[in-house]
C-alpha positions in Angstrom: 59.4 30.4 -55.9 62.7 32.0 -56.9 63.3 35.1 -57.7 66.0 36.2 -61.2 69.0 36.5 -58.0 68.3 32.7 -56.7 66.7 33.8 -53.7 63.4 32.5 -52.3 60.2 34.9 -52.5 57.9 34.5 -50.0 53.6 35.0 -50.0 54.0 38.0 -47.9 57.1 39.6 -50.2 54.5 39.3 -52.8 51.4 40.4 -51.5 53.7 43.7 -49.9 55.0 44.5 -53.6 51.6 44.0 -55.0 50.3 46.2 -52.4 52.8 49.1 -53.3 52.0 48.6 -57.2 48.0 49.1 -56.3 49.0 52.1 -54.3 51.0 53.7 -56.4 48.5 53.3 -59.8 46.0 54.7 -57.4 48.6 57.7 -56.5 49.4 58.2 -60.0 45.7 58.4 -61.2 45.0 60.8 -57.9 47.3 63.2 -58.0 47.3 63.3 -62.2 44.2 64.3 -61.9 44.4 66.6 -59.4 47.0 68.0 -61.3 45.0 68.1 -64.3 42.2 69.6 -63.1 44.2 72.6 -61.4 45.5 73.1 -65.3 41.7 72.9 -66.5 42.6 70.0 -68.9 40.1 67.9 -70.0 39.5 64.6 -68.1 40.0 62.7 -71.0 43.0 64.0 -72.5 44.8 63.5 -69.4 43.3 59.8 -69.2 44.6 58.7 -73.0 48.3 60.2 -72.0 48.2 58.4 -68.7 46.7 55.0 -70.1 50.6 53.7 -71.4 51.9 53.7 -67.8 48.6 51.9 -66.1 48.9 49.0 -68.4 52.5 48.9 -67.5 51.3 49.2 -64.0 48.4 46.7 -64.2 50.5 44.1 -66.4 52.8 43.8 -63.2 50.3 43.6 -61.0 48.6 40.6 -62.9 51.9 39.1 -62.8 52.2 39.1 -59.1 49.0 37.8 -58.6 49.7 35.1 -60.9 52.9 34.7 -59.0 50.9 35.0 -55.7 48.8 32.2 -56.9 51.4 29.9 -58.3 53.2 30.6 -54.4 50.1 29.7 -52.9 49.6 26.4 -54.9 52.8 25.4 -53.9 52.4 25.8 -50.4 
């Protein structure tokens, strides 16, 4: 697979991005709510302003796992 520069992306370039992105949504969530919870805001609340930025999150994801995929097929 090529990546947008010409360059050739690799199984393991992949699977290390994806593993940063599943980190970081974790991180995000974690730590928002800790956050959260320190300002006694509702659980809820917090989720609905947080939900924009995990779909962002989990729509690149599910493209590198797609990509991952397509990679793997190729191999």
């Amino acid at each position: 697979m090529t990546d947008s520069m010409g360059k050739t992306v690799d199984n393991q370039e992949i699977i290390e991005v994806l593993t940063e992105f599943e980190q970081y949504r974790e991180r995000l969530i974690n730590e928002t709510m800790e956050t959260a919870k320190k300002a006694k805001l509702m659980k809820k609340t917090v989720m609905a302003q947080l939900e924009p930025e995990l779909a962002k999150i989990d729509a690149i994801i599910q493209n590198l796992r797609m990509q991952l995929e397509g990679v793997g097929n190729r191999e």
